[in-house]
C-alpha positions as CSV (number, residue, x, y, z in Angstrom):
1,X,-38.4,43.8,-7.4
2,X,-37.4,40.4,-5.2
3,X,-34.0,39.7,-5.3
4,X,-32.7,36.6,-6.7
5,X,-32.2,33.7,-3.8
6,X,-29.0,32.3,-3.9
7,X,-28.2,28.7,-4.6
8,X,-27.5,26.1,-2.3
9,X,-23.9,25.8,-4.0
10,X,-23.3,29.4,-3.4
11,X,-24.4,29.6,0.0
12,X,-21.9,26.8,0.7
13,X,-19.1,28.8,-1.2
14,X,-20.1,31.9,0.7
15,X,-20.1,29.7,4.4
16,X,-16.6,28.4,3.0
17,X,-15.2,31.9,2.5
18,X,-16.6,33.0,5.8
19,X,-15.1,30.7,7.8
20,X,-12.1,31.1,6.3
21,X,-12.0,34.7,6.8
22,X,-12.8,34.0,10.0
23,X,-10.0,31.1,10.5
24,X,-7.4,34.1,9.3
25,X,-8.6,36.6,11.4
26,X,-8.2,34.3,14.7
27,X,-4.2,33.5,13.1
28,X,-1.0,35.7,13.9
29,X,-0.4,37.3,10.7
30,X,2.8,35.5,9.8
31,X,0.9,32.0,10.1
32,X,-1.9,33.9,7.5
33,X,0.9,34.8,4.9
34,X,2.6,31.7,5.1
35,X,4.3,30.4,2.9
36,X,7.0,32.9,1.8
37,X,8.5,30.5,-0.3
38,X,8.1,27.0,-2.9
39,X,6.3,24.6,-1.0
40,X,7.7,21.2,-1.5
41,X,5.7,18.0,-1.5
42,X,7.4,15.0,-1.1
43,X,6.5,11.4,-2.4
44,X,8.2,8.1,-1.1
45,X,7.1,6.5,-4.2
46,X,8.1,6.7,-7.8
47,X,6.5,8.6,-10.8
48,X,3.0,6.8,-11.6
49,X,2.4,5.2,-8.5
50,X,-0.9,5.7,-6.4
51,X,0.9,8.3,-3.7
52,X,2.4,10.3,-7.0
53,X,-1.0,10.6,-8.7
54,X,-2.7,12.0,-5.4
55,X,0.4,14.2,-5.4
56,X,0.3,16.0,-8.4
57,X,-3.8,15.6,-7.9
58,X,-3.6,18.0,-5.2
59,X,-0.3,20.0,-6.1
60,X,-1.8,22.5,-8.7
61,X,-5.1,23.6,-6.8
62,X,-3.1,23.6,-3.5
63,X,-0.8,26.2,-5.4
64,X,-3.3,28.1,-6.2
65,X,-4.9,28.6,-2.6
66,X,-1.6,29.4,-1.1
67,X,-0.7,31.6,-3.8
68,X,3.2,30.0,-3.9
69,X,4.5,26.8,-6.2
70,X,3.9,23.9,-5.0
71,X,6.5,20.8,-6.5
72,X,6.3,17.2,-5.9
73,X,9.5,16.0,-4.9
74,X,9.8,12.0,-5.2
75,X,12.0,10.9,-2.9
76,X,11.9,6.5,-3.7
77,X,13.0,3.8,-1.3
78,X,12.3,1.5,2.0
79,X,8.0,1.8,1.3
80,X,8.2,5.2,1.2
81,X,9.9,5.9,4.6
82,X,13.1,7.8,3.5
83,X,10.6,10.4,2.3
84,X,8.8,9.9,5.4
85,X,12.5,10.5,7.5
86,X,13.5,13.6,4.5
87,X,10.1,15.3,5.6
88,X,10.4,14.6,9.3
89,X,14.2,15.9,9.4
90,X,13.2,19.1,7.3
91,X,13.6,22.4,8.9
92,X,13.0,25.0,6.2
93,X,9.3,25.4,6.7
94,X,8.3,24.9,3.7
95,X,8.3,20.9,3.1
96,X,5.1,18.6,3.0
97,X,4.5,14.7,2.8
98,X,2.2,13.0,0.5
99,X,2.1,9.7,2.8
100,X,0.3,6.4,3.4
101,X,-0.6,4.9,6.2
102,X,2.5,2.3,6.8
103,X,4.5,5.4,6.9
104,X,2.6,7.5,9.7
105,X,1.9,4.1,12.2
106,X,3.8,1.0,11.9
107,X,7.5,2.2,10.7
108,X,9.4,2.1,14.0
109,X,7.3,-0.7,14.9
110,X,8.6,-3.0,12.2
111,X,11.6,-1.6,12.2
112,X,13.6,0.2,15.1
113,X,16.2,1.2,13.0
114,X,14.0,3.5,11.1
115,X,15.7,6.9,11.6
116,X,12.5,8.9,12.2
117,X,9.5,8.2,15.1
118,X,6.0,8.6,13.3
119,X,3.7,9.3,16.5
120,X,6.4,12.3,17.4
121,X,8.3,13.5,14.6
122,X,5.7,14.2,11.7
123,X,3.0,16.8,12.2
124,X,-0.7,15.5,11.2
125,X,-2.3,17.9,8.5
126,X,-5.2,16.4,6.6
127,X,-6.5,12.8,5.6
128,X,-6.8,12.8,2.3
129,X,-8.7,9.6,1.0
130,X,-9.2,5.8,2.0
131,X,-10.2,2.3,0.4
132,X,-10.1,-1.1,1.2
133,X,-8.2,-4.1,-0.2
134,X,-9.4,-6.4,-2.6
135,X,-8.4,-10.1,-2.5
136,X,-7.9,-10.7,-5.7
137,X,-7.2,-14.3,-7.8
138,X,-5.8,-15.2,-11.3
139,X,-9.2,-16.3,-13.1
140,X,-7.9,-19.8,-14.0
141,X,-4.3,-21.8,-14.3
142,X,-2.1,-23.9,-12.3
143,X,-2.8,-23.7,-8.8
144,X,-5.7,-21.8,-8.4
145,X,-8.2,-24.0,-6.7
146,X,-11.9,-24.2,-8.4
147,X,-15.1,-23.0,-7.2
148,X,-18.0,-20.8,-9.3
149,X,-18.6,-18.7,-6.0
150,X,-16.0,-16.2,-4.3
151,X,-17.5,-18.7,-0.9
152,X,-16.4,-22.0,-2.9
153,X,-13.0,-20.2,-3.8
154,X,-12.4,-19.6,-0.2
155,X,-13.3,-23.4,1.1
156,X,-10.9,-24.7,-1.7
157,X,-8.2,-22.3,-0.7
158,X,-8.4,-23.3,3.0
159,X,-8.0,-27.4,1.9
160,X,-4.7,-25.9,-0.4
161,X,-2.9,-25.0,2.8
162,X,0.7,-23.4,2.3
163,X,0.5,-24.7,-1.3
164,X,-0.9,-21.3,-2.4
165,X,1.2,-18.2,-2.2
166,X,0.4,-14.3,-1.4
167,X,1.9,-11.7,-2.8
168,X,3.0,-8.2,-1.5
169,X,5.4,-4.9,-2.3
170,X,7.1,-6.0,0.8
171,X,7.2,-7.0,4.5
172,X,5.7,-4.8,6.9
173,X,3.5,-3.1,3.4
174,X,-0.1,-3.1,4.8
175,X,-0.8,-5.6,2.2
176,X,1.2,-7.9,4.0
177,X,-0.3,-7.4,7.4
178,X,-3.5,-7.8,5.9
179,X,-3.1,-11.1,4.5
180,X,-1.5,-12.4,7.6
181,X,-4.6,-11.3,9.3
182,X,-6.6,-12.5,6.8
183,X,-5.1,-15.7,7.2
184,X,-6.0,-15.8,10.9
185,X,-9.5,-14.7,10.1
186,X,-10.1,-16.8,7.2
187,X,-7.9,-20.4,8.1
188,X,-6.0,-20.2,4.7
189,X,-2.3,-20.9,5.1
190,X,-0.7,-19.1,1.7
191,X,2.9,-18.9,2.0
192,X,4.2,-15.0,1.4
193,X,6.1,-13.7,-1.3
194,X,7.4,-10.2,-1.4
195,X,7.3,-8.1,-4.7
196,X,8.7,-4.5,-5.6
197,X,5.6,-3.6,-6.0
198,X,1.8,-4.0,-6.9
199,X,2.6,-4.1,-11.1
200,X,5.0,-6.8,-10.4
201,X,2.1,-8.7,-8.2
202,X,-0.1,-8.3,-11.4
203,X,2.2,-9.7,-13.7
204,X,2.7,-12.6,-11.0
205,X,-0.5,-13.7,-10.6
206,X,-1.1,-13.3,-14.7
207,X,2.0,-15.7,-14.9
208,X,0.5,-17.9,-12.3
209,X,3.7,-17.7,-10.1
210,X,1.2,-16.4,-6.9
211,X,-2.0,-17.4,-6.1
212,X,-3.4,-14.5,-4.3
213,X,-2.8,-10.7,-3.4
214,X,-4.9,-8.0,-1.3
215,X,-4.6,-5.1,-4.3
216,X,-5.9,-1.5,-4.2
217,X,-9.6,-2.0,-5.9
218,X,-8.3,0.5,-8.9
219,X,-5.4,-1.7,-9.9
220,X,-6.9,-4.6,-10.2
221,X,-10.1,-3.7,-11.5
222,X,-8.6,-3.3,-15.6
223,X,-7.8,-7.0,-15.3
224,X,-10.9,-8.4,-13.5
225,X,-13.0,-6.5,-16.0
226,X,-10.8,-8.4,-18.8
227,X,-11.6,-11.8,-16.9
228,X,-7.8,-12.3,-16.6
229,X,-8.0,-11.6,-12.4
230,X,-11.0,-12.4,-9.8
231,X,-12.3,-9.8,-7.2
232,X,-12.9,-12.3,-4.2
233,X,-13.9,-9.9,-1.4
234,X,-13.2,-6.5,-0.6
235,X,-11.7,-5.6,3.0
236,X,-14.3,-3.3,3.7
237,X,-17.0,-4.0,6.6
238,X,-19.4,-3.2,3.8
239,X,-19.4,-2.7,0.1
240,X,-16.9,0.0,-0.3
241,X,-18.2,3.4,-3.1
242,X,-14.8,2.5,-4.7
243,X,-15.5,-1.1,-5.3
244,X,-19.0,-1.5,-5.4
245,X,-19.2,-4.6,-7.4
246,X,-16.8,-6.8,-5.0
247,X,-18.0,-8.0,-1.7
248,X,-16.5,-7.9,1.3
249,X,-14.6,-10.3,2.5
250,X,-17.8,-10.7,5.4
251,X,-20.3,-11.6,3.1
252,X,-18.0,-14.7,2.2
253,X,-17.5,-15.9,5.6
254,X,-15.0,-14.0,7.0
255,X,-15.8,-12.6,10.4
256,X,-14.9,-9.8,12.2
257,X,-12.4,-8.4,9.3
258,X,-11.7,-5.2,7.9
259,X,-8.8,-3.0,6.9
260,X,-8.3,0.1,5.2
261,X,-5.4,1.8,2.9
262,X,-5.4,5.4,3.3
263,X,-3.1,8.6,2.3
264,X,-2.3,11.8,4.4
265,X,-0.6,15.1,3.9
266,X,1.6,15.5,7.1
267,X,4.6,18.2,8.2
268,X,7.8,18.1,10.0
269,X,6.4,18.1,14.1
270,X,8.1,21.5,14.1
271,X,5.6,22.8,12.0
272,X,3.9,25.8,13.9
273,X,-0.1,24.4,15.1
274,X,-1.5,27.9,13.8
275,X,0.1,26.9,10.1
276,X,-1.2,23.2,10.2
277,X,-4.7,24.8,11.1
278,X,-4.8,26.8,8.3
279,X,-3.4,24.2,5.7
280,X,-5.3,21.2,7.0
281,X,-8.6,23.5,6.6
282,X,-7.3,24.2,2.8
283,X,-6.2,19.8,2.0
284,X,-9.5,19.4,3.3
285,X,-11.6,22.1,1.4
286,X,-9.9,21.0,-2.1
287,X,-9.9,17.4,-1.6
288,X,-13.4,17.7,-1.1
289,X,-14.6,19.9,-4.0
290,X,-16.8,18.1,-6.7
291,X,-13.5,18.0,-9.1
292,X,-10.9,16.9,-7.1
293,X,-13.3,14.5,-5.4
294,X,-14.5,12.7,-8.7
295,X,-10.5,13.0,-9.6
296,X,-9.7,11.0,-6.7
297,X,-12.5,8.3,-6.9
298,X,-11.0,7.6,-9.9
299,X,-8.0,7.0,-8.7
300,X,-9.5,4.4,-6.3
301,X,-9.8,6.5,-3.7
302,X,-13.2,7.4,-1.4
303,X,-12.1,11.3,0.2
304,X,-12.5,11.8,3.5
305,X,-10.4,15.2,4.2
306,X,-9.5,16.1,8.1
307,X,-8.4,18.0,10.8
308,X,-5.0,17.4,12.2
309,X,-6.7,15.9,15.4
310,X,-8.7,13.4,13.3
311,X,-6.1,12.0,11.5
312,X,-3.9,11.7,15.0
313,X,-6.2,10.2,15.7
314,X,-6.1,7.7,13.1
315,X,-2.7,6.8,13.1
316,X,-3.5,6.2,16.7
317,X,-5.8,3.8,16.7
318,X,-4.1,2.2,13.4
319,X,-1.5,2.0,15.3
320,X,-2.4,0.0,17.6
321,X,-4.2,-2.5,15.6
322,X,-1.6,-3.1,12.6
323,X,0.9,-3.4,15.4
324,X,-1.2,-6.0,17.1
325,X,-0.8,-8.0,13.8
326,X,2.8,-7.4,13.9
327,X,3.1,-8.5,17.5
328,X,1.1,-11.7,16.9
329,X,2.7,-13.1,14.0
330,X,6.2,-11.8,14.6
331,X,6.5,-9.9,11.7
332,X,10.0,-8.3,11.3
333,X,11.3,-6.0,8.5
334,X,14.8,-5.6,8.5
């Protein structure tokens, strides 16, 4: 009798088990029983928000691989960067960071008073997922020029000038340095106002006290679908998988522009390389199951999962180009 060939799904869970089997064997044994204790993931941001939900998103299944508790810790304040210094100052071994991007490239840019150095005091694990912006407008009301096409919005708001305004959750929040760009890119002239954060933007444009906003594509795409907001262009190169109605922001007019919000588990830099191996190859494997993968998309998030050398280099190269916006409009945060 033929035995029965195994599916493809299988095979792939039987490759996955290998290698890690394999990954093990190559560890020192204290880096394969690791950890010996409650592993603690902290959050910058507050109970609801986009970085909590990815959180808790990945705390249960990444409990289950390591075989200890995992919490999320929500540490709230200055865009998430008093986590980002609690994780970086940590020393017990045992503490993670849920992050985004404005928290692993530009801090110390902006700011030199921020306590921690993100290119030397946080350890890289595992990019979790990335999306672009969307521009987004109130549908109608006082301010908001006319035009049928997202193309005819965009020449009305470059006659407005600095009688539009943008908003943001903040100076230095990539949102902000993406609309300063875009204002470059595009030859609009919106003046900036800072929010606490995206909600309050909503609620702002809906009571037409701004104009315009770069929003993650799954928070503002309740109200576009209501016909209360307008998706103008996304900030993708391309159509984005996570906002696949909207087009980008170059199929309007606007050259050369694209920009990317993205979210990271990361470690203190003291973090032994042989433990970031092994829990980089685990962020990566779970984040991109079928569940946890359909979980984040709907989230507004398209996965990506990493090695620690692929998101370094990342926050390399956004690095460099979010602090080339910085740089070129003199943008402080103090």
């Amino acid at each position: 009798m033929s035995q029965p060939t195994p599916s493809r799904f299988s095979r792939r869970l039987l490759a996955q088990a290998m290698g890690t089997v394999l990954m093990l064997g190559a560890m020192p044994t204290w880096a394969a029983q690791w950890p010996t204790q409650t592993v603690r993931l902290v959050v910058g941001f507050p109970a609801g928000s986009s970085p909590d939900l990815t959180a808790r998103a990945l705390a249960e299944p990444l409990s289950k691989a390591l075989g200890q508790n995992v919490i999320v810790d929500n540490k709230v304040g200055a865009g998430g960067n008093i986590a980002a210094d609690f994780v970086a100052k940590s020393t017990d071994g045992h503490t993670l960071g849920l992050m985004i991007n404005g928290n692993m490239t530009i801090a110390r840019i902006l700011n030199p008073k921020v306590p921690y150095d993100p290119l030397k005091d946080l350890a890289p694990i595992s990019l979790i997922g990335k999306a672009p912006l969307v521009l987004t407008v109130p549908a109608s009301g006082p301010g908001v020029p006319p035009g049928q096409t997202a193309a005819e919005w965009l020449s009305q708001a470059q006659k407005a000038g600095n009688q539009l305004s943008y908003a943001s959750p903040g100076v230095g929040t990539v949102a902000h340095l993406g609309m300063e760009l875009l204002k470059t890119k595009a030859g609009i002239a919106p003046v900036h106002v800072p929010y606490p954060g995206n909600p309050q933007i909503i609620t702002a444009m809906l009571g037409g006290q701004v104009q315009l906003a770069l929003l993650p594509p799954a928070l503002s795409a309740a109200q576009v679908r209501g016909g209360k907001l307008r998706a103008i262009g996304a900030s993708s190169t391309g159509r984005s998988p996570v906002a696949a109605e909207v087009p980008s922001l170059s199929e309007i007019g606007v050259k050369d522009y694209q920009l990317e919000i993205w979210n990271a588990v990361a470690a203190p830099a003291s973090m032994p390389a042989a433990v970031a191996t092994r829990l980089s190859a685990l962020v990566s494997d779970i984040v991109r199951s079928p569940d946890m993968r359909a979980r984040l998309f709907q989230q507004g998030w398209q996965v990506v999962g990493s090695s620690p050398e692929g998101l370094r280099n990342r926050i390399e190269s956004d690095t460099q180009a979010l602090g080339d916006i910085i740089r070129n409009q003199k943008i402080e945060q103090n």
